[in-house]
C-alpha positions as CSV (number, residue, x, y, z in Angstrom):
1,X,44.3,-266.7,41.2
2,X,40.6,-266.4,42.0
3,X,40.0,-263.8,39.1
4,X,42.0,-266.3,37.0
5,X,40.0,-269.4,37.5
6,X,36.7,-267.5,37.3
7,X,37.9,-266.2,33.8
8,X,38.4,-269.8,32.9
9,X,34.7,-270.4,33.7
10,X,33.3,-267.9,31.5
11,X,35.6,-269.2,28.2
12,X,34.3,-272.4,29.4
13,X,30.4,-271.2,29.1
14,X,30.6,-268.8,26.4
15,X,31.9,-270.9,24.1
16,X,29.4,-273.7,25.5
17,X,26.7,-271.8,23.4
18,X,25.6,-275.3,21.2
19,X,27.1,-278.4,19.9
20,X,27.1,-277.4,16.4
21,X,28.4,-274.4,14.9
22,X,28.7,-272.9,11.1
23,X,32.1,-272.3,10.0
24,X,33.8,-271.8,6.5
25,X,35.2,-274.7,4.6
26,X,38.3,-272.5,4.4
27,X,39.2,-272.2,8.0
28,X,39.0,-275.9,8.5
29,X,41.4,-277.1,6.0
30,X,44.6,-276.8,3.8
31,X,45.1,-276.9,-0.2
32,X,47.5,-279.0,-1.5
33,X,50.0,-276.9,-3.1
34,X,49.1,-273.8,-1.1
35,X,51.8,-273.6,1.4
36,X,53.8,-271.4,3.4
37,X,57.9,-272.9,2.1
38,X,60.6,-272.2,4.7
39,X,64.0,-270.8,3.2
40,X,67.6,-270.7,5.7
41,X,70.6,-268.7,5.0
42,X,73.9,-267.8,6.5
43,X,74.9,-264.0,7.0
44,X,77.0,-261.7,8.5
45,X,75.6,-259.1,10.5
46,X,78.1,-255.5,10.4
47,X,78.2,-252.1,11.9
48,X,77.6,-253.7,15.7
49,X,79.6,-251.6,18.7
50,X,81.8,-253.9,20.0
51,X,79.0,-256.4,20.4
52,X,79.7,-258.6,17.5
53,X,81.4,-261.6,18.0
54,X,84.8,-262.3,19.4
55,X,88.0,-263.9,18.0
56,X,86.3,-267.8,19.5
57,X,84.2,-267.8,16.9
58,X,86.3,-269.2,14.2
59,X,83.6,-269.5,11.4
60,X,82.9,-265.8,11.8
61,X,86.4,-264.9,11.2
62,X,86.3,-267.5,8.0
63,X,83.2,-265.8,6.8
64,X,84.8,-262.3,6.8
65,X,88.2,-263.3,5.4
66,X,86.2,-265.1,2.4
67,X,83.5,-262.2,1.9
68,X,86.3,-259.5,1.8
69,X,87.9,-262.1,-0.3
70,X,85.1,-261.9,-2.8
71,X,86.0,-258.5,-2.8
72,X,89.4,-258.9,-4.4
73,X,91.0,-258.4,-0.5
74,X,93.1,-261.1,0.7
75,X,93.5,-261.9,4.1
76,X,94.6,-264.6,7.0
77,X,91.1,-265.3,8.4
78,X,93.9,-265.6,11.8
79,X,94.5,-261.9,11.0
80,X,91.1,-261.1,11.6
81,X,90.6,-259.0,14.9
82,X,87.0,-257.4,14.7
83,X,83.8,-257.2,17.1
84,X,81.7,-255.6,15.0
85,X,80.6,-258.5,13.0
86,X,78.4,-261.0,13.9
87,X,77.6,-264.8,12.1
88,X,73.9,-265.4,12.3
89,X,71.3,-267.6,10.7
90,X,68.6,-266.0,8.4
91,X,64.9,-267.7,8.4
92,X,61.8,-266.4,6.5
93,X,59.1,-268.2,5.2
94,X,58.0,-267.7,1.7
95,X,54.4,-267.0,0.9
96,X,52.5,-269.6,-1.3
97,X,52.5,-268.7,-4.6
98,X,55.7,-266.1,-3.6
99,X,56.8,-264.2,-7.7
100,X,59.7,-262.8,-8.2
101,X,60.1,-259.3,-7.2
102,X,57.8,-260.0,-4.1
103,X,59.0,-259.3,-0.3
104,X,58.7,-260.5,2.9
105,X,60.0,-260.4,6.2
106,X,63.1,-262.3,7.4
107,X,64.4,-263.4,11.3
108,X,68.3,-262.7,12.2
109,X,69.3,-265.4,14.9
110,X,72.8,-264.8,16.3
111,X,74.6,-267.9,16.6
112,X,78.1,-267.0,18.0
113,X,78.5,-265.2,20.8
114,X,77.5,-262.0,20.1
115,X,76.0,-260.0,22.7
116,X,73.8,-257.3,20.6
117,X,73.2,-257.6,16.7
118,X,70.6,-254.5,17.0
119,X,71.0,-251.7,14.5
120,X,73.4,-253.7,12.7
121,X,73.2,-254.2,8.7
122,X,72.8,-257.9,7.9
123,X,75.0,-258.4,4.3
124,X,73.0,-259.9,1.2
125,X,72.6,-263.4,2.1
126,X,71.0,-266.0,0.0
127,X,68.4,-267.7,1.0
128,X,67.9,-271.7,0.2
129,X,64.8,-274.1,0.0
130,X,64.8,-277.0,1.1
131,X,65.8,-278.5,-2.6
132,X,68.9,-276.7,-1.9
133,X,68.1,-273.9,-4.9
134,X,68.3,-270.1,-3.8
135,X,64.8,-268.5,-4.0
136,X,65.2,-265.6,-2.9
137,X,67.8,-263.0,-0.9
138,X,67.9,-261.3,2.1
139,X,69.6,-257.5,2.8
140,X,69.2,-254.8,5.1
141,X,69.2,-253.1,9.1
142,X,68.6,-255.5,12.3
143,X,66.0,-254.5,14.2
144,X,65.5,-256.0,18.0
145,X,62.6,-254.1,19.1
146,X,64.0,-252.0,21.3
147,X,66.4,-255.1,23.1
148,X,70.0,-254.1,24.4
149,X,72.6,-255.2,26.4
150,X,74.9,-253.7,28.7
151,X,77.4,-255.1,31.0
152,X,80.3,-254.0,33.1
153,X,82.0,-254.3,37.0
154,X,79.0,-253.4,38.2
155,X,77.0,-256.1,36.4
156,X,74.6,-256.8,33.3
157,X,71.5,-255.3,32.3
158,X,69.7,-256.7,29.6
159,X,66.4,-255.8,27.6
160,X,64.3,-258.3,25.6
161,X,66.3,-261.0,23.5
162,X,69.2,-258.3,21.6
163,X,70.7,-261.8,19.8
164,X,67.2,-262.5,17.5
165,X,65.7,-259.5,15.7
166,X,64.5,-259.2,12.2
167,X,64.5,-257.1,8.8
168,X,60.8,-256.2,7.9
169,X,60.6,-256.5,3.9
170,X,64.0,-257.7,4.1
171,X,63.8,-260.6,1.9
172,X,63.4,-260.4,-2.0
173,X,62.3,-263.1,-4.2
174,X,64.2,-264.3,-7.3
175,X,63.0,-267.0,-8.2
176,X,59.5,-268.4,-8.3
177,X,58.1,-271.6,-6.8
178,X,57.4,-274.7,-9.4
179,X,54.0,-274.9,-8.7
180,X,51.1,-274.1,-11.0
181,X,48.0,-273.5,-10.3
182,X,46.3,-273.2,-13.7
183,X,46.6,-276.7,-15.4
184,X,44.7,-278.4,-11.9
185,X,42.1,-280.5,-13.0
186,X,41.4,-281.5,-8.7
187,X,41.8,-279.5,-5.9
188,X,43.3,-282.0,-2.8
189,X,41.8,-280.5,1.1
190,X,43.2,-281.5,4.0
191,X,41.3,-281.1,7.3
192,X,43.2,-279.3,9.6
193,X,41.9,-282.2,12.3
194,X,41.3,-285.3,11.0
195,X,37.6,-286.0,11.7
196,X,35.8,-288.5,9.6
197,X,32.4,-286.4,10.3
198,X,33.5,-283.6,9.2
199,X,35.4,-284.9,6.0
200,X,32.0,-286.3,5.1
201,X,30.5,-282.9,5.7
202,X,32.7,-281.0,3.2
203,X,32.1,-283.7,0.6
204,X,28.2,-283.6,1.4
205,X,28.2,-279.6,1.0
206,X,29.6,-279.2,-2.0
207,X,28.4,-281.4,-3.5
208,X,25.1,-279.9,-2.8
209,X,26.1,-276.6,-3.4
210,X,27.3,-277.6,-7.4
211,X,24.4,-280.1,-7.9
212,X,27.4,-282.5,-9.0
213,X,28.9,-285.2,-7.6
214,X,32.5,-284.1,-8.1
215,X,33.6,-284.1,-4.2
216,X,34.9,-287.1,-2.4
217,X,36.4,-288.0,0.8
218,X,38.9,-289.9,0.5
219,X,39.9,-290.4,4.0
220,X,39.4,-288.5,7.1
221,X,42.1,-286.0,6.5
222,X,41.6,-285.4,2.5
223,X,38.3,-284.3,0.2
224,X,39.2,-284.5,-3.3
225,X,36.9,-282.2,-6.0
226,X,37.3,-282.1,-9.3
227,X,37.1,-278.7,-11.2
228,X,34.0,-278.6,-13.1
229,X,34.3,-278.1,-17.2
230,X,34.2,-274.2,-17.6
231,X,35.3,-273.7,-14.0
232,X,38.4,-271.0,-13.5
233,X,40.7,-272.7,-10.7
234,X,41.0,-269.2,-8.8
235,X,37.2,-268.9,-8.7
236,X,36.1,-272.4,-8.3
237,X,38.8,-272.4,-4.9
238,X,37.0,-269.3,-3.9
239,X,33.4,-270.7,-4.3
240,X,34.4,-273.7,-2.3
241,X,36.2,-271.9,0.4
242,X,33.1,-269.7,1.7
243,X,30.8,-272.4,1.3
244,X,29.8,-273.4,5.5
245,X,29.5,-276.7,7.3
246,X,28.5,-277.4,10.3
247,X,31.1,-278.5,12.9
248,X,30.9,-280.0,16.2
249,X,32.7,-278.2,18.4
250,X,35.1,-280.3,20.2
251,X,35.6,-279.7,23.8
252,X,39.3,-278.4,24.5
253,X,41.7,-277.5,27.1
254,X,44.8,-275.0,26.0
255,X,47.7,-275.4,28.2
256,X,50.8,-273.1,27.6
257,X,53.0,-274.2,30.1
258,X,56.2,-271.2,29.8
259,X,53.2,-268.4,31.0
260,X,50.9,-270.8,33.1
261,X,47.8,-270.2,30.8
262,X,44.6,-272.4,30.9
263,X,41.8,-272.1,28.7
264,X,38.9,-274.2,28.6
265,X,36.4,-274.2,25.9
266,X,33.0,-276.4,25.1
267,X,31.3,-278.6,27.0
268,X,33.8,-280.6,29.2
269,X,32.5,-283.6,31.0
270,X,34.2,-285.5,34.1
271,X,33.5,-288.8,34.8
272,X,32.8,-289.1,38.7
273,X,33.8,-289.2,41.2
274,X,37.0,-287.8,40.9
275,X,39.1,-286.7,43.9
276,X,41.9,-284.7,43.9
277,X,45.0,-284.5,46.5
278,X,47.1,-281.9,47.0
279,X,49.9,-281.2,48.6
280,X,52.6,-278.5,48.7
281,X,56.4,-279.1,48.8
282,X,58.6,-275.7,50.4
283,X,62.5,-275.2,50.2
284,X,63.9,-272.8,53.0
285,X,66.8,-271.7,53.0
286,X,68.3,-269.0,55.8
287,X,71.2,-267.7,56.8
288,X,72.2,-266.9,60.4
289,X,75.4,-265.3,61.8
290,X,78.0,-267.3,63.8
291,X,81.1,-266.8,65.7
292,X,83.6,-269.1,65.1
293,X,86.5,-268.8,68.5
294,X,89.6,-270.5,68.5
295,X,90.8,-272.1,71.5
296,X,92.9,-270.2,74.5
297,X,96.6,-269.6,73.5
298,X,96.3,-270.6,69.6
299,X,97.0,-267.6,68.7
300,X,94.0,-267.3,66.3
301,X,91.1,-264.6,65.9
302,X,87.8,-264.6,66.7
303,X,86.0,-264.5,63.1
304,X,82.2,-264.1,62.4
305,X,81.5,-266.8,59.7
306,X,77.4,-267.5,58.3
307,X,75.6,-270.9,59.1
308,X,73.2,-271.7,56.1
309,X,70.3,-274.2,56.9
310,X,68.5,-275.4,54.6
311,X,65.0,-276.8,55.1
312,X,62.2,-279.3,53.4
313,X,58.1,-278.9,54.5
314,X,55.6,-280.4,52.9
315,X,52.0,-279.7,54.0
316,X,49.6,-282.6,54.9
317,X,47.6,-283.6,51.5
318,X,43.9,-282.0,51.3
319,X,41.5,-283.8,49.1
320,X,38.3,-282.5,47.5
321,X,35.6,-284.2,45.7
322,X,34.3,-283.5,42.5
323,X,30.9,-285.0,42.7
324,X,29.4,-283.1,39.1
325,X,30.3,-283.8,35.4
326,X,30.5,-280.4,34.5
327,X,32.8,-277.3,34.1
328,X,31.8,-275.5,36.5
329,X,32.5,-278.0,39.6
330,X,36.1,-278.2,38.0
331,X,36.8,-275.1,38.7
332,X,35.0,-274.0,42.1
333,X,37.0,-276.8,43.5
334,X,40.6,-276.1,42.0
335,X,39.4,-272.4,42.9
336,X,39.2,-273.8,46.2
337,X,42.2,-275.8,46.1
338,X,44.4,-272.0,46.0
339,X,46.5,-273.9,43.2
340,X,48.8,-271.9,41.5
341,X,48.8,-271.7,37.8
342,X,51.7,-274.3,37.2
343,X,49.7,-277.0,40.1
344,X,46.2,-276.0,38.0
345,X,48.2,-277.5,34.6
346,X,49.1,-280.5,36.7
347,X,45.7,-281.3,38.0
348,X,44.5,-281.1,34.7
349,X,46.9,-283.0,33.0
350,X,46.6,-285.9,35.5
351,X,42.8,-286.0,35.2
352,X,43.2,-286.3,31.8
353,X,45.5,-289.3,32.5
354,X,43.4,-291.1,34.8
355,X,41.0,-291.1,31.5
356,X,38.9,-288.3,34.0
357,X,38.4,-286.0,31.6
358,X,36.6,-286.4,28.4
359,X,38.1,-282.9,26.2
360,X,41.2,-282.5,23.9
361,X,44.1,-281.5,25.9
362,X,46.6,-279.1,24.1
363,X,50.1,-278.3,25.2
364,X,52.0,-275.4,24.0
């Protein structure tokens, strides 16, 4: 833990470097237009071993009595008795500007009760946007990355997540998105983080940089330029994209609370004095042996049954002072606090609370 909270210190100062720093117009915003589109689909998955799903899942058996069906065979979906099929959702996301022809890859989620889908052969499935039109298709072996299951008397052993895998180039496109880049006469940017500085900034630089006053910020999430006369779209975006501004670098704290990660970057300040209590909470629980004896002429036998005892300790509160606005203090004294990584995102996130701590707090 000690390693762990010194690491933390020096994110904290080697991103503390100045307040300002020059960064591309392009990794600080979104084009209008120039989005990733999600597409969903229902599949079968085939070919599984017996790890497919069972005769519960009703829709599975509909979906293979209608697909064979399809086929010109007719069957009761009740007559269906197979494990070696699997119903599973297929997600992708489809690339801006995505042409027919063009692939990507696609995610299999089982969502019966299949126990493995791994090395099976997911069944052309269309693949819908969210206008309800098909865009594009979806075909080809499951892979799991390596994930398995295997059960039996003796228990279960289980590698990685053998229910969700994917199909790399798996997805085709057929159909090609509605939107045009070649007839814009504006290109709309949204800032990533709405900041009213930096809108002004993008709308300051290029203007600048074209000698024109054809950028304006609208708002603090949007700059609107227009395309100069004699100005290919493709080029102009490119142009405008690697220009740099300067941006103040916000200080942040990155919290992802299923690995107990923390990582502090910029210049964090702490209003003081700010104390801190803490206090561990155990659970106990142990088992002893005890002989239960029934009384003289009951005819009963002497049995050895197990008492369980379960108990509750709490440790008496320690409190420490934070008596410096900086970084650095923060951590010596949670560093000194022995808090485990799951306490640390606690402290933290009821600093912030207590309007303590002056950084952006992100939770993931």
């Amino acid at each position: 833990m000690r390693k762990a909270i010194f690491l933390l210190l020096f994110v904290g100062l080697f991103f503390n470097i100045g307040n300002a720093v020059p960064v591309k117009i392009g990794t600080e915003v979104n084009i209008v237009g120039v989005r990733t589109n999600f597409l969903t689909g229902y599949g079968i998955v085939v070919g599984l071993k017996g790890t497919g799903d069972g005769t519960t899942s009703i829709f599975t058996l509909i979906s293979i009595a209608n697909m064979l069906k399809k086929m010109g065979i007719f069957i009761d979906p009740k007559q269906v008795r197979t494990k070696n099929a699997a119903a599973v959702m297929v997600t992708a996301n489809m690339p801006p500007f995505a042409k027919s022809g063009m692939r990507f890859d696609v995610t299999i989620s089982s969502i019966g009760d299949a126990k493995d889908i791994g090395n099976g052969v997911l069944i052309r499935t269309p693949l819908f946007g969210p206008d309800g039109k098909v865009y594009a298709f979806a075909q080809g072996p499951v892979s799991t990355g390596g994930g398995f299951s295997v059960s039996n008397k003796g228990g279960k052993l289980e590698k990685n997540h053998p229910t969700s895998g994917i199909i790399v180039n798996g997805g085709i496109i057929e159909r090609d998105l509605p939107f045009s880049f070649e007839k814009t006469k504006e290109i709309k940017l949204t800032l990533k983080n709405p900041d009213f500085n930096e809108a002004f900034e993008i709308e300051r630089v290029i203007n600048e940089s074209f000698k024109n006053q054809i950028a304006k910020a609208v708002d603090p999430s949007t700059v609107v330029v227009k395309l100069p006369e004699k100005e290919e779209p493709v080029r102009f975006v490119s142009k405008i994209v690697n220009l740099k501004i300067n941006v103040d670098q916000e200080p942040t704290v990155v919290i992802y609370e299923r690995t107990g990660t923390v990582i502090m970057s910029g210049d964090i300040k702490i209003d003081t004095p700010v104390y801190v209590s803490h206090g561990n909470i155990y659970v106990a629980i142990s088992k002893q042996p005890k002989v239960s004896q029934p009384p003289p002429l009951s005819g009963g036998e002497t049995v050895v049954t197990e008492e369980v005892k379960t108990a509750v300790v709490e440790e008496n509160g320690r409190i420490f002072g934070i008596k410096s606005p900086s970084l650095k203090d923060l951590v010596n004294a949670l560093n000194e606090l022995g808090v485990s990584p799951r306490d640390l995102i606690a402290i933290i996130q009821a600093i912030k609370k207590a309007g303590k701590l002056h950084a952006k707090v992100v939770v993931m």
